[in-house]
C-alpha positions as CSV (number, residue, x, y, z in Angstrom):
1,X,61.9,89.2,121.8
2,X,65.1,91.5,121.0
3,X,66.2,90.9,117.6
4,X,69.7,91.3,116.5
5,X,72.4,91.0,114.3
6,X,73.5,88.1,115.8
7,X,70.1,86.4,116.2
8,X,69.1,87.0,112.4
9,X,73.0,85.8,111.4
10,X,71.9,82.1,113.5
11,X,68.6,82.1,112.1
12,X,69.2,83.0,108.4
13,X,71.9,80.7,108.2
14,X,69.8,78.0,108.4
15,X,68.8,78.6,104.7
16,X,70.0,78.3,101.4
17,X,72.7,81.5,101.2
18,X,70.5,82.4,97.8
19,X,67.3,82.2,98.9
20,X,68.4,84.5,101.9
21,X,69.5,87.1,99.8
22,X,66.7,87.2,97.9
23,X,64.5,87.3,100.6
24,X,66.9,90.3,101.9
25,X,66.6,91.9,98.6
26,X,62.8,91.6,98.8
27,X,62.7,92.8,102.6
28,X,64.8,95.6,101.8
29,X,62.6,97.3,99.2
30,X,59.7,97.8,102.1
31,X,60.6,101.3,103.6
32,X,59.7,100.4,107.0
33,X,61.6,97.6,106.9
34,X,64.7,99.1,105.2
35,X,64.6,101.4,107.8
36,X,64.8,99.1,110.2
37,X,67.5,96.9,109.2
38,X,69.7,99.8,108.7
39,X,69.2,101.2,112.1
40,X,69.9,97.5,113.7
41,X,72.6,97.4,111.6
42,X,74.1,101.0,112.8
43,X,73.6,100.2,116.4
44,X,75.1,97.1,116.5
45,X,78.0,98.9,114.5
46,X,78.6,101.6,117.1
47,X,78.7,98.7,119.7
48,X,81.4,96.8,117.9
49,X,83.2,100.1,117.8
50,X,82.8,101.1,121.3
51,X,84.7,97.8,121.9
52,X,87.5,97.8,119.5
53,X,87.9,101.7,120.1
54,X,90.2,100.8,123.1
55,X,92.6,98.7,120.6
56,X,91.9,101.0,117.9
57,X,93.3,104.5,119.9
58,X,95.4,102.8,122.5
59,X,97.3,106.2,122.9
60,X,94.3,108.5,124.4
61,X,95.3,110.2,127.9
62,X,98.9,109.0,127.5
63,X,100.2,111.4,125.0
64,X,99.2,115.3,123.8
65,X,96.4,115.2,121.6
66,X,95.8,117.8,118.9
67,X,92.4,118.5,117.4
68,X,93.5,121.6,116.2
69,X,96.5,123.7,115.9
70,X,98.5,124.7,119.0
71,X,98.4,128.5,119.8
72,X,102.1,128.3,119.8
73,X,104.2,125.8,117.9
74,X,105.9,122.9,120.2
75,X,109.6,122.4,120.7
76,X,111.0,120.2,117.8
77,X,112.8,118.0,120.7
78,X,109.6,117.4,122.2
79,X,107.5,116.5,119.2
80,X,110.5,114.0,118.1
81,X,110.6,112.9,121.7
82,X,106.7,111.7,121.5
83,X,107.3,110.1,118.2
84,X,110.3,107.8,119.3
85,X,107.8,107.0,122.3
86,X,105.2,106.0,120.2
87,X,107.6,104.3,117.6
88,X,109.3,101.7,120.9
89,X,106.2,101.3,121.8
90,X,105.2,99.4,118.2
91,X,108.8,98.1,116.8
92,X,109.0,95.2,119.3
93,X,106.0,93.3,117.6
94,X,107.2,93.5,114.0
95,X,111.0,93.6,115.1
96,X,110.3,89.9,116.9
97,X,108.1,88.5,114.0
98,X,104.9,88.4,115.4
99,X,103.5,89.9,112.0
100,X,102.2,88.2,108.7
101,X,104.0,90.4,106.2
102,X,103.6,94.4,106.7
103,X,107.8,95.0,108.1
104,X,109.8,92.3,105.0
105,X,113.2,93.1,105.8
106,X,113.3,95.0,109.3
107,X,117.2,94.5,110.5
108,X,118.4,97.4,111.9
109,X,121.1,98.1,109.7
110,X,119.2,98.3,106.5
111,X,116.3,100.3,108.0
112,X,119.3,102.6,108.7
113,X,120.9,102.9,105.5
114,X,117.2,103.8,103.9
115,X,116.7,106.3,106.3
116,X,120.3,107.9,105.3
117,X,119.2,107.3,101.4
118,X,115.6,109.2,102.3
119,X,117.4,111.5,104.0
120,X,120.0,112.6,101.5
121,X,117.0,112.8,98.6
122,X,114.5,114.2,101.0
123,X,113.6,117.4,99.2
124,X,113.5,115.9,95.9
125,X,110.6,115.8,93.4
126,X,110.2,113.7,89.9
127,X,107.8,116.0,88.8
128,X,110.7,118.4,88.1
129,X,112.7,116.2,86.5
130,X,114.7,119.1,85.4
131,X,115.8,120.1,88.8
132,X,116.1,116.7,89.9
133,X,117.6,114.5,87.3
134,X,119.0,112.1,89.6
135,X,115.6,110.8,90.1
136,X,114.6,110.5,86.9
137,X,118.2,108.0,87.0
138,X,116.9,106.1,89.8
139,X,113.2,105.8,88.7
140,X,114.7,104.5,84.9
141,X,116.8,102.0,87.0
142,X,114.6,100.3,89.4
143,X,112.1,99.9,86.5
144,X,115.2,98.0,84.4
145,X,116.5,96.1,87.1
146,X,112.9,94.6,88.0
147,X,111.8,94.3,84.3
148,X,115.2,92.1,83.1
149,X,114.1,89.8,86.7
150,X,110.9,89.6,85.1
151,X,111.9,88.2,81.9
152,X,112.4,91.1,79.8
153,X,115.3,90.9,77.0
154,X,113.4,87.1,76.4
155,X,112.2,86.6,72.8
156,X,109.2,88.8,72.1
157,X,110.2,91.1,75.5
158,X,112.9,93.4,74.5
159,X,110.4,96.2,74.6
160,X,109.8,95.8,78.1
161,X,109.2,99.0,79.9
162,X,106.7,100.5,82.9
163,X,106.9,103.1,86.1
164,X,107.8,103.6,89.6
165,X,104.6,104.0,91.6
166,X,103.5,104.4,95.2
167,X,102.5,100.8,95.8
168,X,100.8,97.7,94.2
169,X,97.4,99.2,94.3
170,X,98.7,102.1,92.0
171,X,99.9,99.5,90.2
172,X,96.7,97.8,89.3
173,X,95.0,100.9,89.3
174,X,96.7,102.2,86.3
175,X,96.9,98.9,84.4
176,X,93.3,98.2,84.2
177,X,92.5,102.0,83.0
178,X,95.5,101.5,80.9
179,X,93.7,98.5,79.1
180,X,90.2,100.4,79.8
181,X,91.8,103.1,77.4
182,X,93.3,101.2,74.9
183,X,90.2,98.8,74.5
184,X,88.3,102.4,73.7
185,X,90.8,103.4,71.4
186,X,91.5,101.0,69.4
187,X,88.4,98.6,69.4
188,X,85.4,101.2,70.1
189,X,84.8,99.0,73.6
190,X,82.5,101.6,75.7
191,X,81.2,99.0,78.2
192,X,84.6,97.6,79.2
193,X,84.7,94.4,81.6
194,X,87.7,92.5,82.7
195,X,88.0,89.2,83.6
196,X,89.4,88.3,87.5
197,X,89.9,85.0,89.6
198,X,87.4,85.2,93.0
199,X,90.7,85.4,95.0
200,X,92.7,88.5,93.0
201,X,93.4,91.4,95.1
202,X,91.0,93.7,96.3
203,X,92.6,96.0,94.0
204,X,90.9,95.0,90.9
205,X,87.4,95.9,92.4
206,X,88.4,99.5,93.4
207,X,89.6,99.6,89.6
208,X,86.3,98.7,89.0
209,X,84.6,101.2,90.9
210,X,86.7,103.7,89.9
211,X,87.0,103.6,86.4
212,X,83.8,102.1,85.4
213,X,85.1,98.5,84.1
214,X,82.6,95.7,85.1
215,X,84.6,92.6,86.9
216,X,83.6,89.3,86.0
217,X,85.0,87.2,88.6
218,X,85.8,83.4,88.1
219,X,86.2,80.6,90.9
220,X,88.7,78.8,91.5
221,X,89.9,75.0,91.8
222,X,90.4,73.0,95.2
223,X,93.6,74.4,95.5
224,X,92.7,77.7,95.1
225,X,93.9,78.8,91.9
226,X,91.8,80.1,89.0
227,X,89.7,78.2,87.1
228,X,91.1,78.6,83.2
229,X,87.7,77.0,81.4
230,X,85.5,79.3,83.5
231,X,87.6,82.0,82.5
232,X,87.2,80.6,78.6
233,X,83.6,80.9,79.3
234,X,83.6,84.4,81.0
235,X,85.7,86.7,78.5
236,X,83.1,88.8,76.3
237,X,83.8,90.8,73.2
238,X,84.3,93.8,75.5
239,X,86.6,92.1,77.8
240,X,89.5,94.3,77.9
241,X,91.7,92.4,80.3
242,X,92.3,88.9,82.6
243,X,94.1,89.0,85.7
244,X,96.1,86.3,87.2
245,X,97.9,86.5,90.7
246,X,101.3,85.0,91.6
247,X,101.0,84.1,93.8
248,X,97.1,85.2,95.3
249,X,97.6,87.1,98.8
250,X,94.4,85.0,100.6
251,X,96.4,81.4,100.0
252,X,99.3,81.9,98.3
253,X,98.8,80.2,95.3
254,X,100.4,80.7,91.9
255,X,97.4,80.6,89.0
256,X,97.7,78.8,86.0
257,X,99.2,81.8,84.0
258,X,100.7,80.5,81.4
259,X,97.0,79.1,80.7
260,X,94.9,82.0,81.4
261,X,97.7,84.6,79.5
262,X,97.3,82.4,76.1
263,X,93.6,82.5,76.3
264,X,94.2,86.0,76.4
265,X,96.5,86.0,73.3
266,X,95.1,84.4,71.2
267,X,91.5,86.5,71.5
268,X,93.9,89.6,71.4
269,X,93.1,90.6,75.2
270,X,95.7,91.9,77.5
271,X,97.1,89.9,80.4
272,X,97.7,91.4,83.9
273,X,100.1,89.3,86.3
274,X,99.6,90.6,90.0
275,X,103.1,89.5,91.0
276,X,102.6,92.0,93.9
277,X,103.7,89.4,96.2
278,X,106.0,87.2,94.6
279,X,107.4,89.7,92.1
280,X,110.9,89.6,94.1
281,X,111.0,86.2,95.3
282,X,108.9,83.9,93.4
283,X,112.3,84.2,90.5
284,X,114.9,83.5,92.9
285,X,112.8,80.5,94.0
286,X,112.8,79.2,90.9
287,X,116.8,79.5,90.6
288,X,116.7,77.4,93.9
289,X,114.8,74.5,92.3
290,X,111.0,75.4,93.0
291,X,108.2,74.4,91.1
292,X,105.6,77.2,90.2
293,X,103.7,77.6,86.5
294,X,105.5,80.5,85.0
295,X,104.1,83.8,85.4
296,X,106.3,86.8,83.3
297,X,107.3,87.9,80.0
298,X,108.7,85.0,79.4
299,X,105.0,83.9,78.0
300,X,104.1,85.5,75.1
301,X,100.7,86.9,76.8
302,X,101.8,88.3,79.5
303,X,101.0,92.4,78.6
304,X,102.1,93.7,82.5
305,X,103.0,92.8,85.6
306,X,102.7,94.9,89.1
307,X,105.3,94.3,91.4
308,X,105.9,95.5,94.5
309,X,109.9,97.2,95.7
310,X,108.5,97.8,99.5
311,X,107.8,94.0,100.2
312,X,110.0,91.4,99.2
313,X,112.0,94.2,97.0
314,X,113.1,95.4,100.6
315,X,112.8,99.1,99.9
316,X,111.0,101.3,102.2
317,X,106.7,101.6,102.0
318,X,105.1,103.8,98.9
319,X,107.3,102.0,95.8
320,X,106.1,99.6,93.6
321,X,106.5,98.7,89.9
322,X,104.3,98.4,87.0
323,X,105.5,96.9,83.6
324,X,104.1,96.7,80.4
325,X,105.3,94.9,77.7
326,X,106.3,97.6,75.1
327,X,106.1,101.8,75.7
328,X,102.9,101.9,73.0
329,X,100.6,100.2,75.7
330,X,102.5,101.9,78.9
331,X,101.4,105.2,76.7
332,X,97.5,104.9,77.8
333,X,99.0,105.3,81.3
334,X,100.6,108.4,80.6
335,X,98.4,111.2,82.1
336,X,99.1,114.2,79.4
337,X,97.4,117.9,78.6
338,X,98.1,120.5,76.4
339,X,95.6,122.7,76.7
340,X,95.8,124.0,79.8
341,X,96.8,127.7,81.1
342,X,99.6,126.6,83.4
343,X,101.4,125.1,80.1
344,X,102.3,121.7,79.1
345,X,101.5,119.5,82.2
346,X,102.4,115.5,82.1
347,X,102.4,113.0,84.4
348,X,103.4,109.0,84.1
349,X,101.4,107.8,87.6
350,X,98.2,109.4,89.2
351,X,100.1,111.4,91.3
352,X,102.2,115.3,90.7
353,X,104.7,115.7,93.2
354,X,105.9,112.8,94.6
355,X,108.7,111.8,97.3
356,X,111.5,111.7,95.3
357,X,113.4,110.3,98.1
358,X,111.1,107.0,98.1
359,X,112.6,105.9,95.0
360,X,115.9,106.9,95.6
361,X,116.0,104.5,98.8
362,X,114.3,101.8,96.8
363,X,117.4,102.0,94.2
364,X,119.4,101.9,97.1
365,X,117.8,98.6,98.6
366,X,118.0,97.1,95.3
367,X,121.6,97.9,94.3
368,X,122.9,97.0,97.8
369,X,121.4,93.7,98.3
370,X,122.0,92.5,94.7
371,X,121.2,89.1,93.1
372,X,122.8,87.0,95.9
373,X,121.1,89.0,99.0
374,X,117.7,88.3,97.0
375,X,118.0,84.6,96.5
376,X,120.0,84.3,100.1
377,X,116.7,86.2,101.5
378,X,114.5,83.6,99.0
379,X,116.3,81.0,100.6
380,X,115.5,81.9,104.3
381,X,112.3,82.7,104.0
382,X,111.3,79.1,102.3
383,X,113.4,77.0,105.1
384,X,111.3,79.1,107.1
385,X,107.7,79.0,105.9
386,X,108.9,74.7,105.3
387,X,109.1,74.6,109.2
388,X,105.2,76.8,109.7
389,X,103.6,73.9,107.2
390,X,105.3,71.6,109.0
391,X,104.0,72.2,111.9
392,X,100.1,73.2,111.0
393,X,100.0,70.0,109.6
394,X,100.3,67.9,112.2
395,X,98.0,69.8,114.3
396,X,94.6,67.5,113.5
397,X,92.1,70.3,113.6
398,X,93.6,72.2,111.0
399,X,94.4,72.4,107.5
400,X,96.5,74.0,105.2
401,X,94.3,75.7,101.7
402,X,96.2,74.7,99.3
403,X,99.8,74.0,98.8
404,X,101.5,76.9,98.7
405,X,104.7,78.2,99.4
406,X,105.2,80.7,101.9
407,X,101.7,82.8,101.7
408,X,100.3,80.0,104.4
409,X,96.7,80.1,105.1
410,X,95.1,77.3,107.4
411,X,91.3,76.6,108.4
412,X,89.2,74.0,109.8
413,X,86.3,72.1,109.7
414,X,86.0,71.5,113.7
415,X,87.0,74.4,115.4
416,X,86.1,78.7,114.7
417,X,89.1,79.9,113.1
418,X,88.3,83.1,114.1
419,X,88.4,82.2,117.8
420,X,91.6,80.4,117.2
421,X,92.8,83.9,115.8
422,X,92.0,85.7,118.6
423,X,93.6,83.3,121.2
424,X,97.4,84.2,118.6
425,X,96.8,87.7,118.7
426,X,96.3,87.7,122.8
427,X,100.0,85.7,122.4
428,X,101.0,88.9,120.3
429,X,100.7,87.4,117.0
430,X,99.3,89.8,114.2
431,X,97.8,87.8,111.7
432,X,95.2,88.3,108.6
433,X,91.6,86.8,108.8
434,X,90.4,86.1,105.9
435,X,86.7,84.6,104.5
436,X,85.0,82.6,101.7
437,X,86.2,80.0,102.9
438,X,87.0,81.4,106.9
439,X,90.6,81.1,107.9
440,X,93.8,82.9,108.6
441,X,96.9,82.9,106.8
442,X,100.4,84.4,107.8
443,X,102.7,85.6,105.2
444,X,106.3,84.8,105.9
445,X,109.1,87.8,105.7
446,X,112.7,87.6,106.7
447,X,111.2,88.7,110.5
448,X,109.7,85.1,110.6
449,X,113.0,84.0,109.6
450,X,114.8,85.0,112.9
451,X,115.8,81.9,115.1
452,X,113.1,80.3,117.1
453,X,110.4,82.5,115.7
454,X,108.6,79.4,113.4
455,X,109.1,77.3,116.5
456,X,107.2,79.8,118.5
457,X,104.7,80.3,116.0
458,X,103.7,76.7,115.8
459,X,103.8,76.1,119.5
460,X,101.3,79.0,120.3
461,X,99.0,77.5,117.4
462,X,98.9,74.2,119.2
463,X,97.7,75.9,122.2
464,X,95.0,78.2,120.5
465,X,93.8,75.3,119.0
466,X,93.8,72.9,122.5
467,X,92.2,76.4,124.0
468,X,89.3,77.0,121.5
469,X,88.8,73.5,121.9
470,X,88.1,73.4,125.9
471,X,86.4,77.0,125.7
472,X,83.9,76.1,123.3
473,X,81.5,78.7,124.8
474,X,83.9,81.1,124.3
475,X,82.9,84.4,122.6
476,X,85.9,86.6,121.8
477,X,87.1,90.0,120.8
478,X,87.3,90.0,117.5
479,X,85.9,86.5,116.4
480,X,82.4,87.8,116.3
481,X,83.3,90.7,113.9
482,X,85.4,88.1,111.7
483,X,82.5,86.0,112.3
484,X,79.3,88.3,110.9
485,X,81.6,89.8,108.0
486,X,82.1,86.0,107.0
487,X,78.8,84.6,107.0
488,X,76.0,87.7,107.5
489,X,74.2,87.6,104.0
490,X,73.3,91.2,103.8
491,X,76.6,92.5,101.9
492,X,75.6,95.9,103.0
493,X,75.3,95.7,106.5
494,X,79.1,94.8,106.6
495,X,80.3,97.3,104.1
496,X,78.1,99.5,107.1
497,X,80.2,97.9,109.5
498,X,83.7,98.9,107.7
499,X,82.2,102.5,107.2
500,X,82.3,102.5,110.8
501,X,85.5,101.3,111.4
502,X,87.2,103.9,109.5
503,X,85.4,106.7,111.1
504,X,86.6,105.6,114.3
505,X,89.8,105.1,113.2
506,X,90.0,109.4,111.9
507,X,88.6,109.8,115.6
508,X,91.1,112.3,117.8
């Protein structure tokens, strides 16, 4: 008999998901064995690969390929001639709305007038803030503007102060080893942990990788937001930081943070809000009479908040914004030497140089849209992601996780949600799979917000749905990847499968 992956996935997952692991653990310590899972694992890898490969490097044979310099440089009006190719042969997917987040503004005009901003800044750098003051003026300003939006200037929060970075997983990055630092400092904590819901970006565990703080994660209620006594229970004497998200990418839900950031106060702990997503949106919902638990500096133990310029800040991609409440703790970010041959070096992110021209655009966006194109935007994009819940829930075979507000993620109990997925990308939609529990969730941008789009988007999910359910034999393109990173109980073997996936994608 040929065993497989998929064979050892059906037959393993007729067993308590503990027990298997053990049993895998056990397995896994015989050489033979080991050896033998690993290379199952690796072929059935490179299969998956060999079929995705085709969507992964849809340009190969249809334009030049370079595996190593050409012998002679090629004409500038050829090279840009190739890129605008390749660039029409993308926009019309994002431009339409078929994708869950990624492209937030996307109207023609603005993309324009960044490009102009880029362009004017383009050779700029903020680590020579001496040759490039300007800036140094734009950094100080997008980090003011998003900080007084975020409470600052409240009672307790007139210290409010952070940094431009290159995205929300900088953000988080430097948080947790800002807290990792402090903790070492000024309480001798050399075995740092922190303290993060099940559903918290993925962030948080490459924070843990990288900088050595053990993540204690915590589950969450039936509507998907962070459990506040199992977080009582979790935080240690070397718990250097809890996280809360608002609202959570997987199902757009707001934790309770004003419940979680006093637990954290009052056991002298910092507070982390990942208000990645909803930093510019969720307060211009609340100005339009939306109900959320409050998430910034307007609670007491809230310590920083990532939020991101380049999604719902409109800016273009590589900005973000990290606050903390007062410059002492933002100083454990700081990266500074003074010891070192090339002189005094200092940096406030993990990068040196840095596109100065990134930030200049993302002042730009910011100072041209104003309050009122925020909370217009807000606005839209509500009406909008009203109309997608709307519509999922009157389709019987599906349900909505949660009750969120426009982060809307959708399962079910009857029907593979991954084949239900495949069947809206084949109609062109782009949207995320997600696991633990298995569904999909689309995250509405002003894109979604063109007319007809919702409509569309609910009418194609009406026919995945009545097409999964007559195909039930069906197998899929990508539901059997979805499927064995959902449920196959040896951890490794996916992370295996991931390794693979980004080799092919460095492939020429």
């Amino acid at each position: 008999m040929r065993m497989d992956i998929d064979s050892i996935e059906q037959y393993m997952n007729r067993f308590n998901p503990r027990l298997v692991s053990f049993a895998l653990k056990a397995i896994k310590k015989i050489p033979y064995l080991r050896r033998l899972i690993k290379d199952m694992v690796r072929k059935e890898s490179a299969s998956m690969m060999r079929e995705l490969e085709g969507s992964l490097k849809p340009y190969r044979g249809a334009f030049p390929a370079f595996a190593s310099l050409p012998a002679k440089g090629r004409p500038r009006s050829e090279i840009l001639n190739i890129m605008r190719q390749l660039r029409n042969r993308e926009e019309t997917k994002w431009r339409d709305g078929f994708v869950s987040g990624a492209v937030y503004h996307g109207d023609k005009a603005h993309i324009e007038f960044l490009n102009q901003a880029y362009a004017i800044n383009s050779q700029s750098n903020p680590l020579h803030s001496d040759v490039w003051p300007s800036i140094s003026k734009y950094e100080a300003e997008i980090v003011s503007m998003t900080a007084a939006m975020l409470g600052a200037g409240e009672a307790g929060a007139q210290g409010v102060c952070g940094t431009v970075t290159s995205g929300g997983t900088e953000d988080i990055l430097l948080a947790m080893k800002t807290y990792r630092d402090r903790a070492r400092e000024e309480k001798g904590v050399r075995k740092p942990d922190m303290v993060v819901p099940s559903t918290a970006h993925a962030a948080f565990e490459k924070a843990s990788q990288y900088f050595n703080i053990r993540m204690i994660k915590i589950p969450v209620d039936k509507q998907f937001r962070a459990d506040v006594e199992a977080t009582r229970k979790a935080i240690t004497r070397n718990t250097v930081v809890v996280v809360g998200s608002a609202p959570s990418f997987p199902h757009g839900m707001v934790d309770p943070i004003p419940e979680l950031s006093e637990l954290s106060r009052k056991r002298g702990i910092g507070f982390h809000t990942d208000a990645c997503l909803g930093g510019f949106i969720l307060p211009w919902l609340e100005k339009l009479g939306y109900s959320f638990p409050a998430f910034d500096f307007r609670l007491p133990g809230v310590t920083s908040i990532s939020a991101d310029t380049h999604k719902y800040g409109y800016a273009a991609k590589g900005t973000s914004v990290v606050l903390y409440r007062d410059a002492d703790l933002r100083h454990y970010q700081f990266y500074k030497t003074t010891e070192w041959p090339g002189g005094l070096y200092f940096s406030p992110t993990f990068a040196g140089s840095r596109p100065g021209a990134l930030s200049a655009a993302c002042w730009a966006a910011m100072v041209s849209l104003g309050e009122k194109g925020y909370r217009d935007a807000a606005r839209r994009i509500i009406a909008t992601a009203e109309k997608i819940k709307n519509g999922v829930a009157k389709i019987p075979e599906l349900r909505i996780m949660g009750d969120p507000l426009w982060v809307i993620a959708f399962g079910s109990e009857e029907l593979d949600i991954y084949r239900v997925l495949d069947f809206m990308t084949h109609r062109g939609w782009s949207l995320n799979g997600l696991h633990k529990p298995s569904c999909v969730h689309i995250c509405v941008t002003l894109r979604h917000a063109l007319p007809g789009v919702a409509e569309r988007f609910v009418i194609d999910l009406k026919a995945a749905v009545q097409h999964v359910k007559k195909n039930p034999g069906e197998k899929g393109s990508m539901a059997p990847v979805y499927g064995l990173a959902a449920t196959f109980p040896d951890r490794t073997a996916v992370s295996d499968m991931l390794d693979a996936y980004l080799d092919t994608l460095y492939k020429v």
